[in-house]
N, C-alpha and C positions, 0 to 999 in steps of 0.2 A: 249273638253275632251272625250264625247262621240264617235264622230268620231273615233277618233287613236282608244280607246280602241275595238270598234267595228272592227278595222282591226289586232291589236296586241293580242288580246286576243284568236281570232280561231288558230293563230297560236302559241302560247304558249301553248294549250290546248293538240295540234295533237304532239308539241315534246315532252311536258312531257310527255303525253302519250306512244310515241314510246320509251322515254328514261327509262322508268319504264316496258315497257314488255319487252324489248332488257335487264333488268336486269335481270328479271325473267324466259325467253330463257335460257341465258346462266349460270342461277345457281348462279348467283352470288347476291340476294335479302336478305342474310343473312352476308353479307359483305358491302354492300354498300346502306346508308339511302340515300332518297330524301328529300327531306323539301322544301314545296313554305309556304311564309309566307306571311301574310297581314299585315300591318299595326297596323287598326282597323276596329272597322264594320263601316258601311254607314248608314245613315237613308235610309228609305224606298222612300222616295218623292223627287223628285228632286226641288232644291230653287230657289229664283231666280236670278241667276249669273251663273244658269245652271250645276250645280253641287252639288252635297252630302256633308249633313253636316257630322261631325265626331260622334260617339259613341264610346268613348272611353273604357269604360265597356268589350264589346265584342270582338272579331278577329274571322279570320280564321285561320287554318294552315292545310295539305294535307301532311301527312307521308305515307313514301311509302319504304317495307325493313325494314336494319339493321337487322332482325330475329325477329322485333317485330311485334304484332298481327295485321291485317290488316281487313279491309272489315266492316269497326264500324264508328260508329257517336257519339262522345264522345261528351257530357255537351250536354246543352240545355238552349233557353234564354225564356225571355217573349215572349209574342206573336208581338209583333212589332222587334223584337232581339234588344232594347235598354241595357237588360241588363240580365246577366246568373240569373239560375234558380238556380241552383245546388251550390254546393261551387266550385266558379272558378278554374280554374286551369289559370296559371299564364306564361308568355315567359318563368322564372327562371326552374318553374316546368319541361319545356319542354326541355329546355337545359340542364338540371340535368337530364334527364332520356336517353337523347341522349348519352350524357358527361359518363354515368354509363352502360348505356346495348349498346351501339353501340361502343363507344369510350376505353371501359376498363380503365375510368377516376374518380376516387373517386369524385366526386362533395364535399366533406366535404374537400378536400385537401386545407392547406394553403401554400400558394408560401411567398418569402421575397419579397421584392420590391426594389428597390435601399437606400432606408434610411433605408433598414434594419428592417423597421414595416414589422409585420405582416399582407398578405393579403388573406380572405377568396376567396378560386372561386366563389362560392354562398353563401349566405344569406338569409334566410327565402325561403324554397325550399323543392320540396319533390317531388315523383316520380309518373308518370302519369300507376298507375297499370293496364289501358286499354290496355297499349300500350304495358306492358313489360309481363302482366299474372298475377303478385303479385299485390296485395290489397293495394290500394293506401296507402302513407301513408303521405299525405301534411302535413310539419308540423313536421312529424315524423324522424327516424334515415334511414338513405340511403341505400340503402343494393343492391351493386352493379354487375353484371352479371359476367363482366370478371374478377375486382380488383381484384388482390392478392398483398399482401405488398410484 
């Protein structure tokens, strides 16, 4: 595992990098969001089968654009990063904020589905106010950048 990653990783590092200031170049960092996502976190220690257990608690994710605020290190875990310190923010949370100030997508929208029920986009969600400026409100009512009905 180590291996590959020690060879896939410097080069993922050098194109996202080029692909995120090539958006910034050309003015276009207000139009187009980047997202790399992880998983989950790792533990710290490697086991022995040579590999990282799972911490399911944690992740990463690397936003980059869309018009939202950049150059920040949002949440924080314990000192081993087994698990957030802060009140989590959640993948839902991040897709609803993506979905609302990048996408002009009401996150509270419900679609039909083919039998005709009702389907919510998200469920228990709220908007990550680091990213957009507004004062978070997980949990709370969505209040979206571009929506207009």
């Amino acid at each position: 595992m180590f291996p590959g990653l020690r060879k896939e990783l410097p080069a993922f590092d050098k194109h996202l990098s080029a692909l995120i200031t090539d958006l910034y170049e050309r003015g276009l960092e207000k139009d187009v969001a980047v997202v790399a996502w992880g998983e989950m976190g790792r533990t710290p220690k490697v086991n022995g089968a040579a590999g990282r257990d799972h911490w399911n608690e944690v992740g990463f994710t690397l936003v980059a654009g869309g018009g939202m605020k950049m150059g920040q290190v949002i949440g924080s875990t314990t000192r081993w990063g087994e698990r957030s310190k802060d009140s989590p923010y959640t993948p839902k949370d991040l897709l609803a904020t993506l979905y609302s100030h990048v996408l002009g997508i009401d996150p509270a929208t419900t679609l039909t589905g083919p039998d005709g029920r009702p389907i919510r986009m998200f469920e228990d969600h709220g908007i990550i106010g680091e990213l957009t400026g507004q004062a978070s409100n997980i949990g709370g009512p969505i209040v979206p950048r571009h929506y207009t009905k």
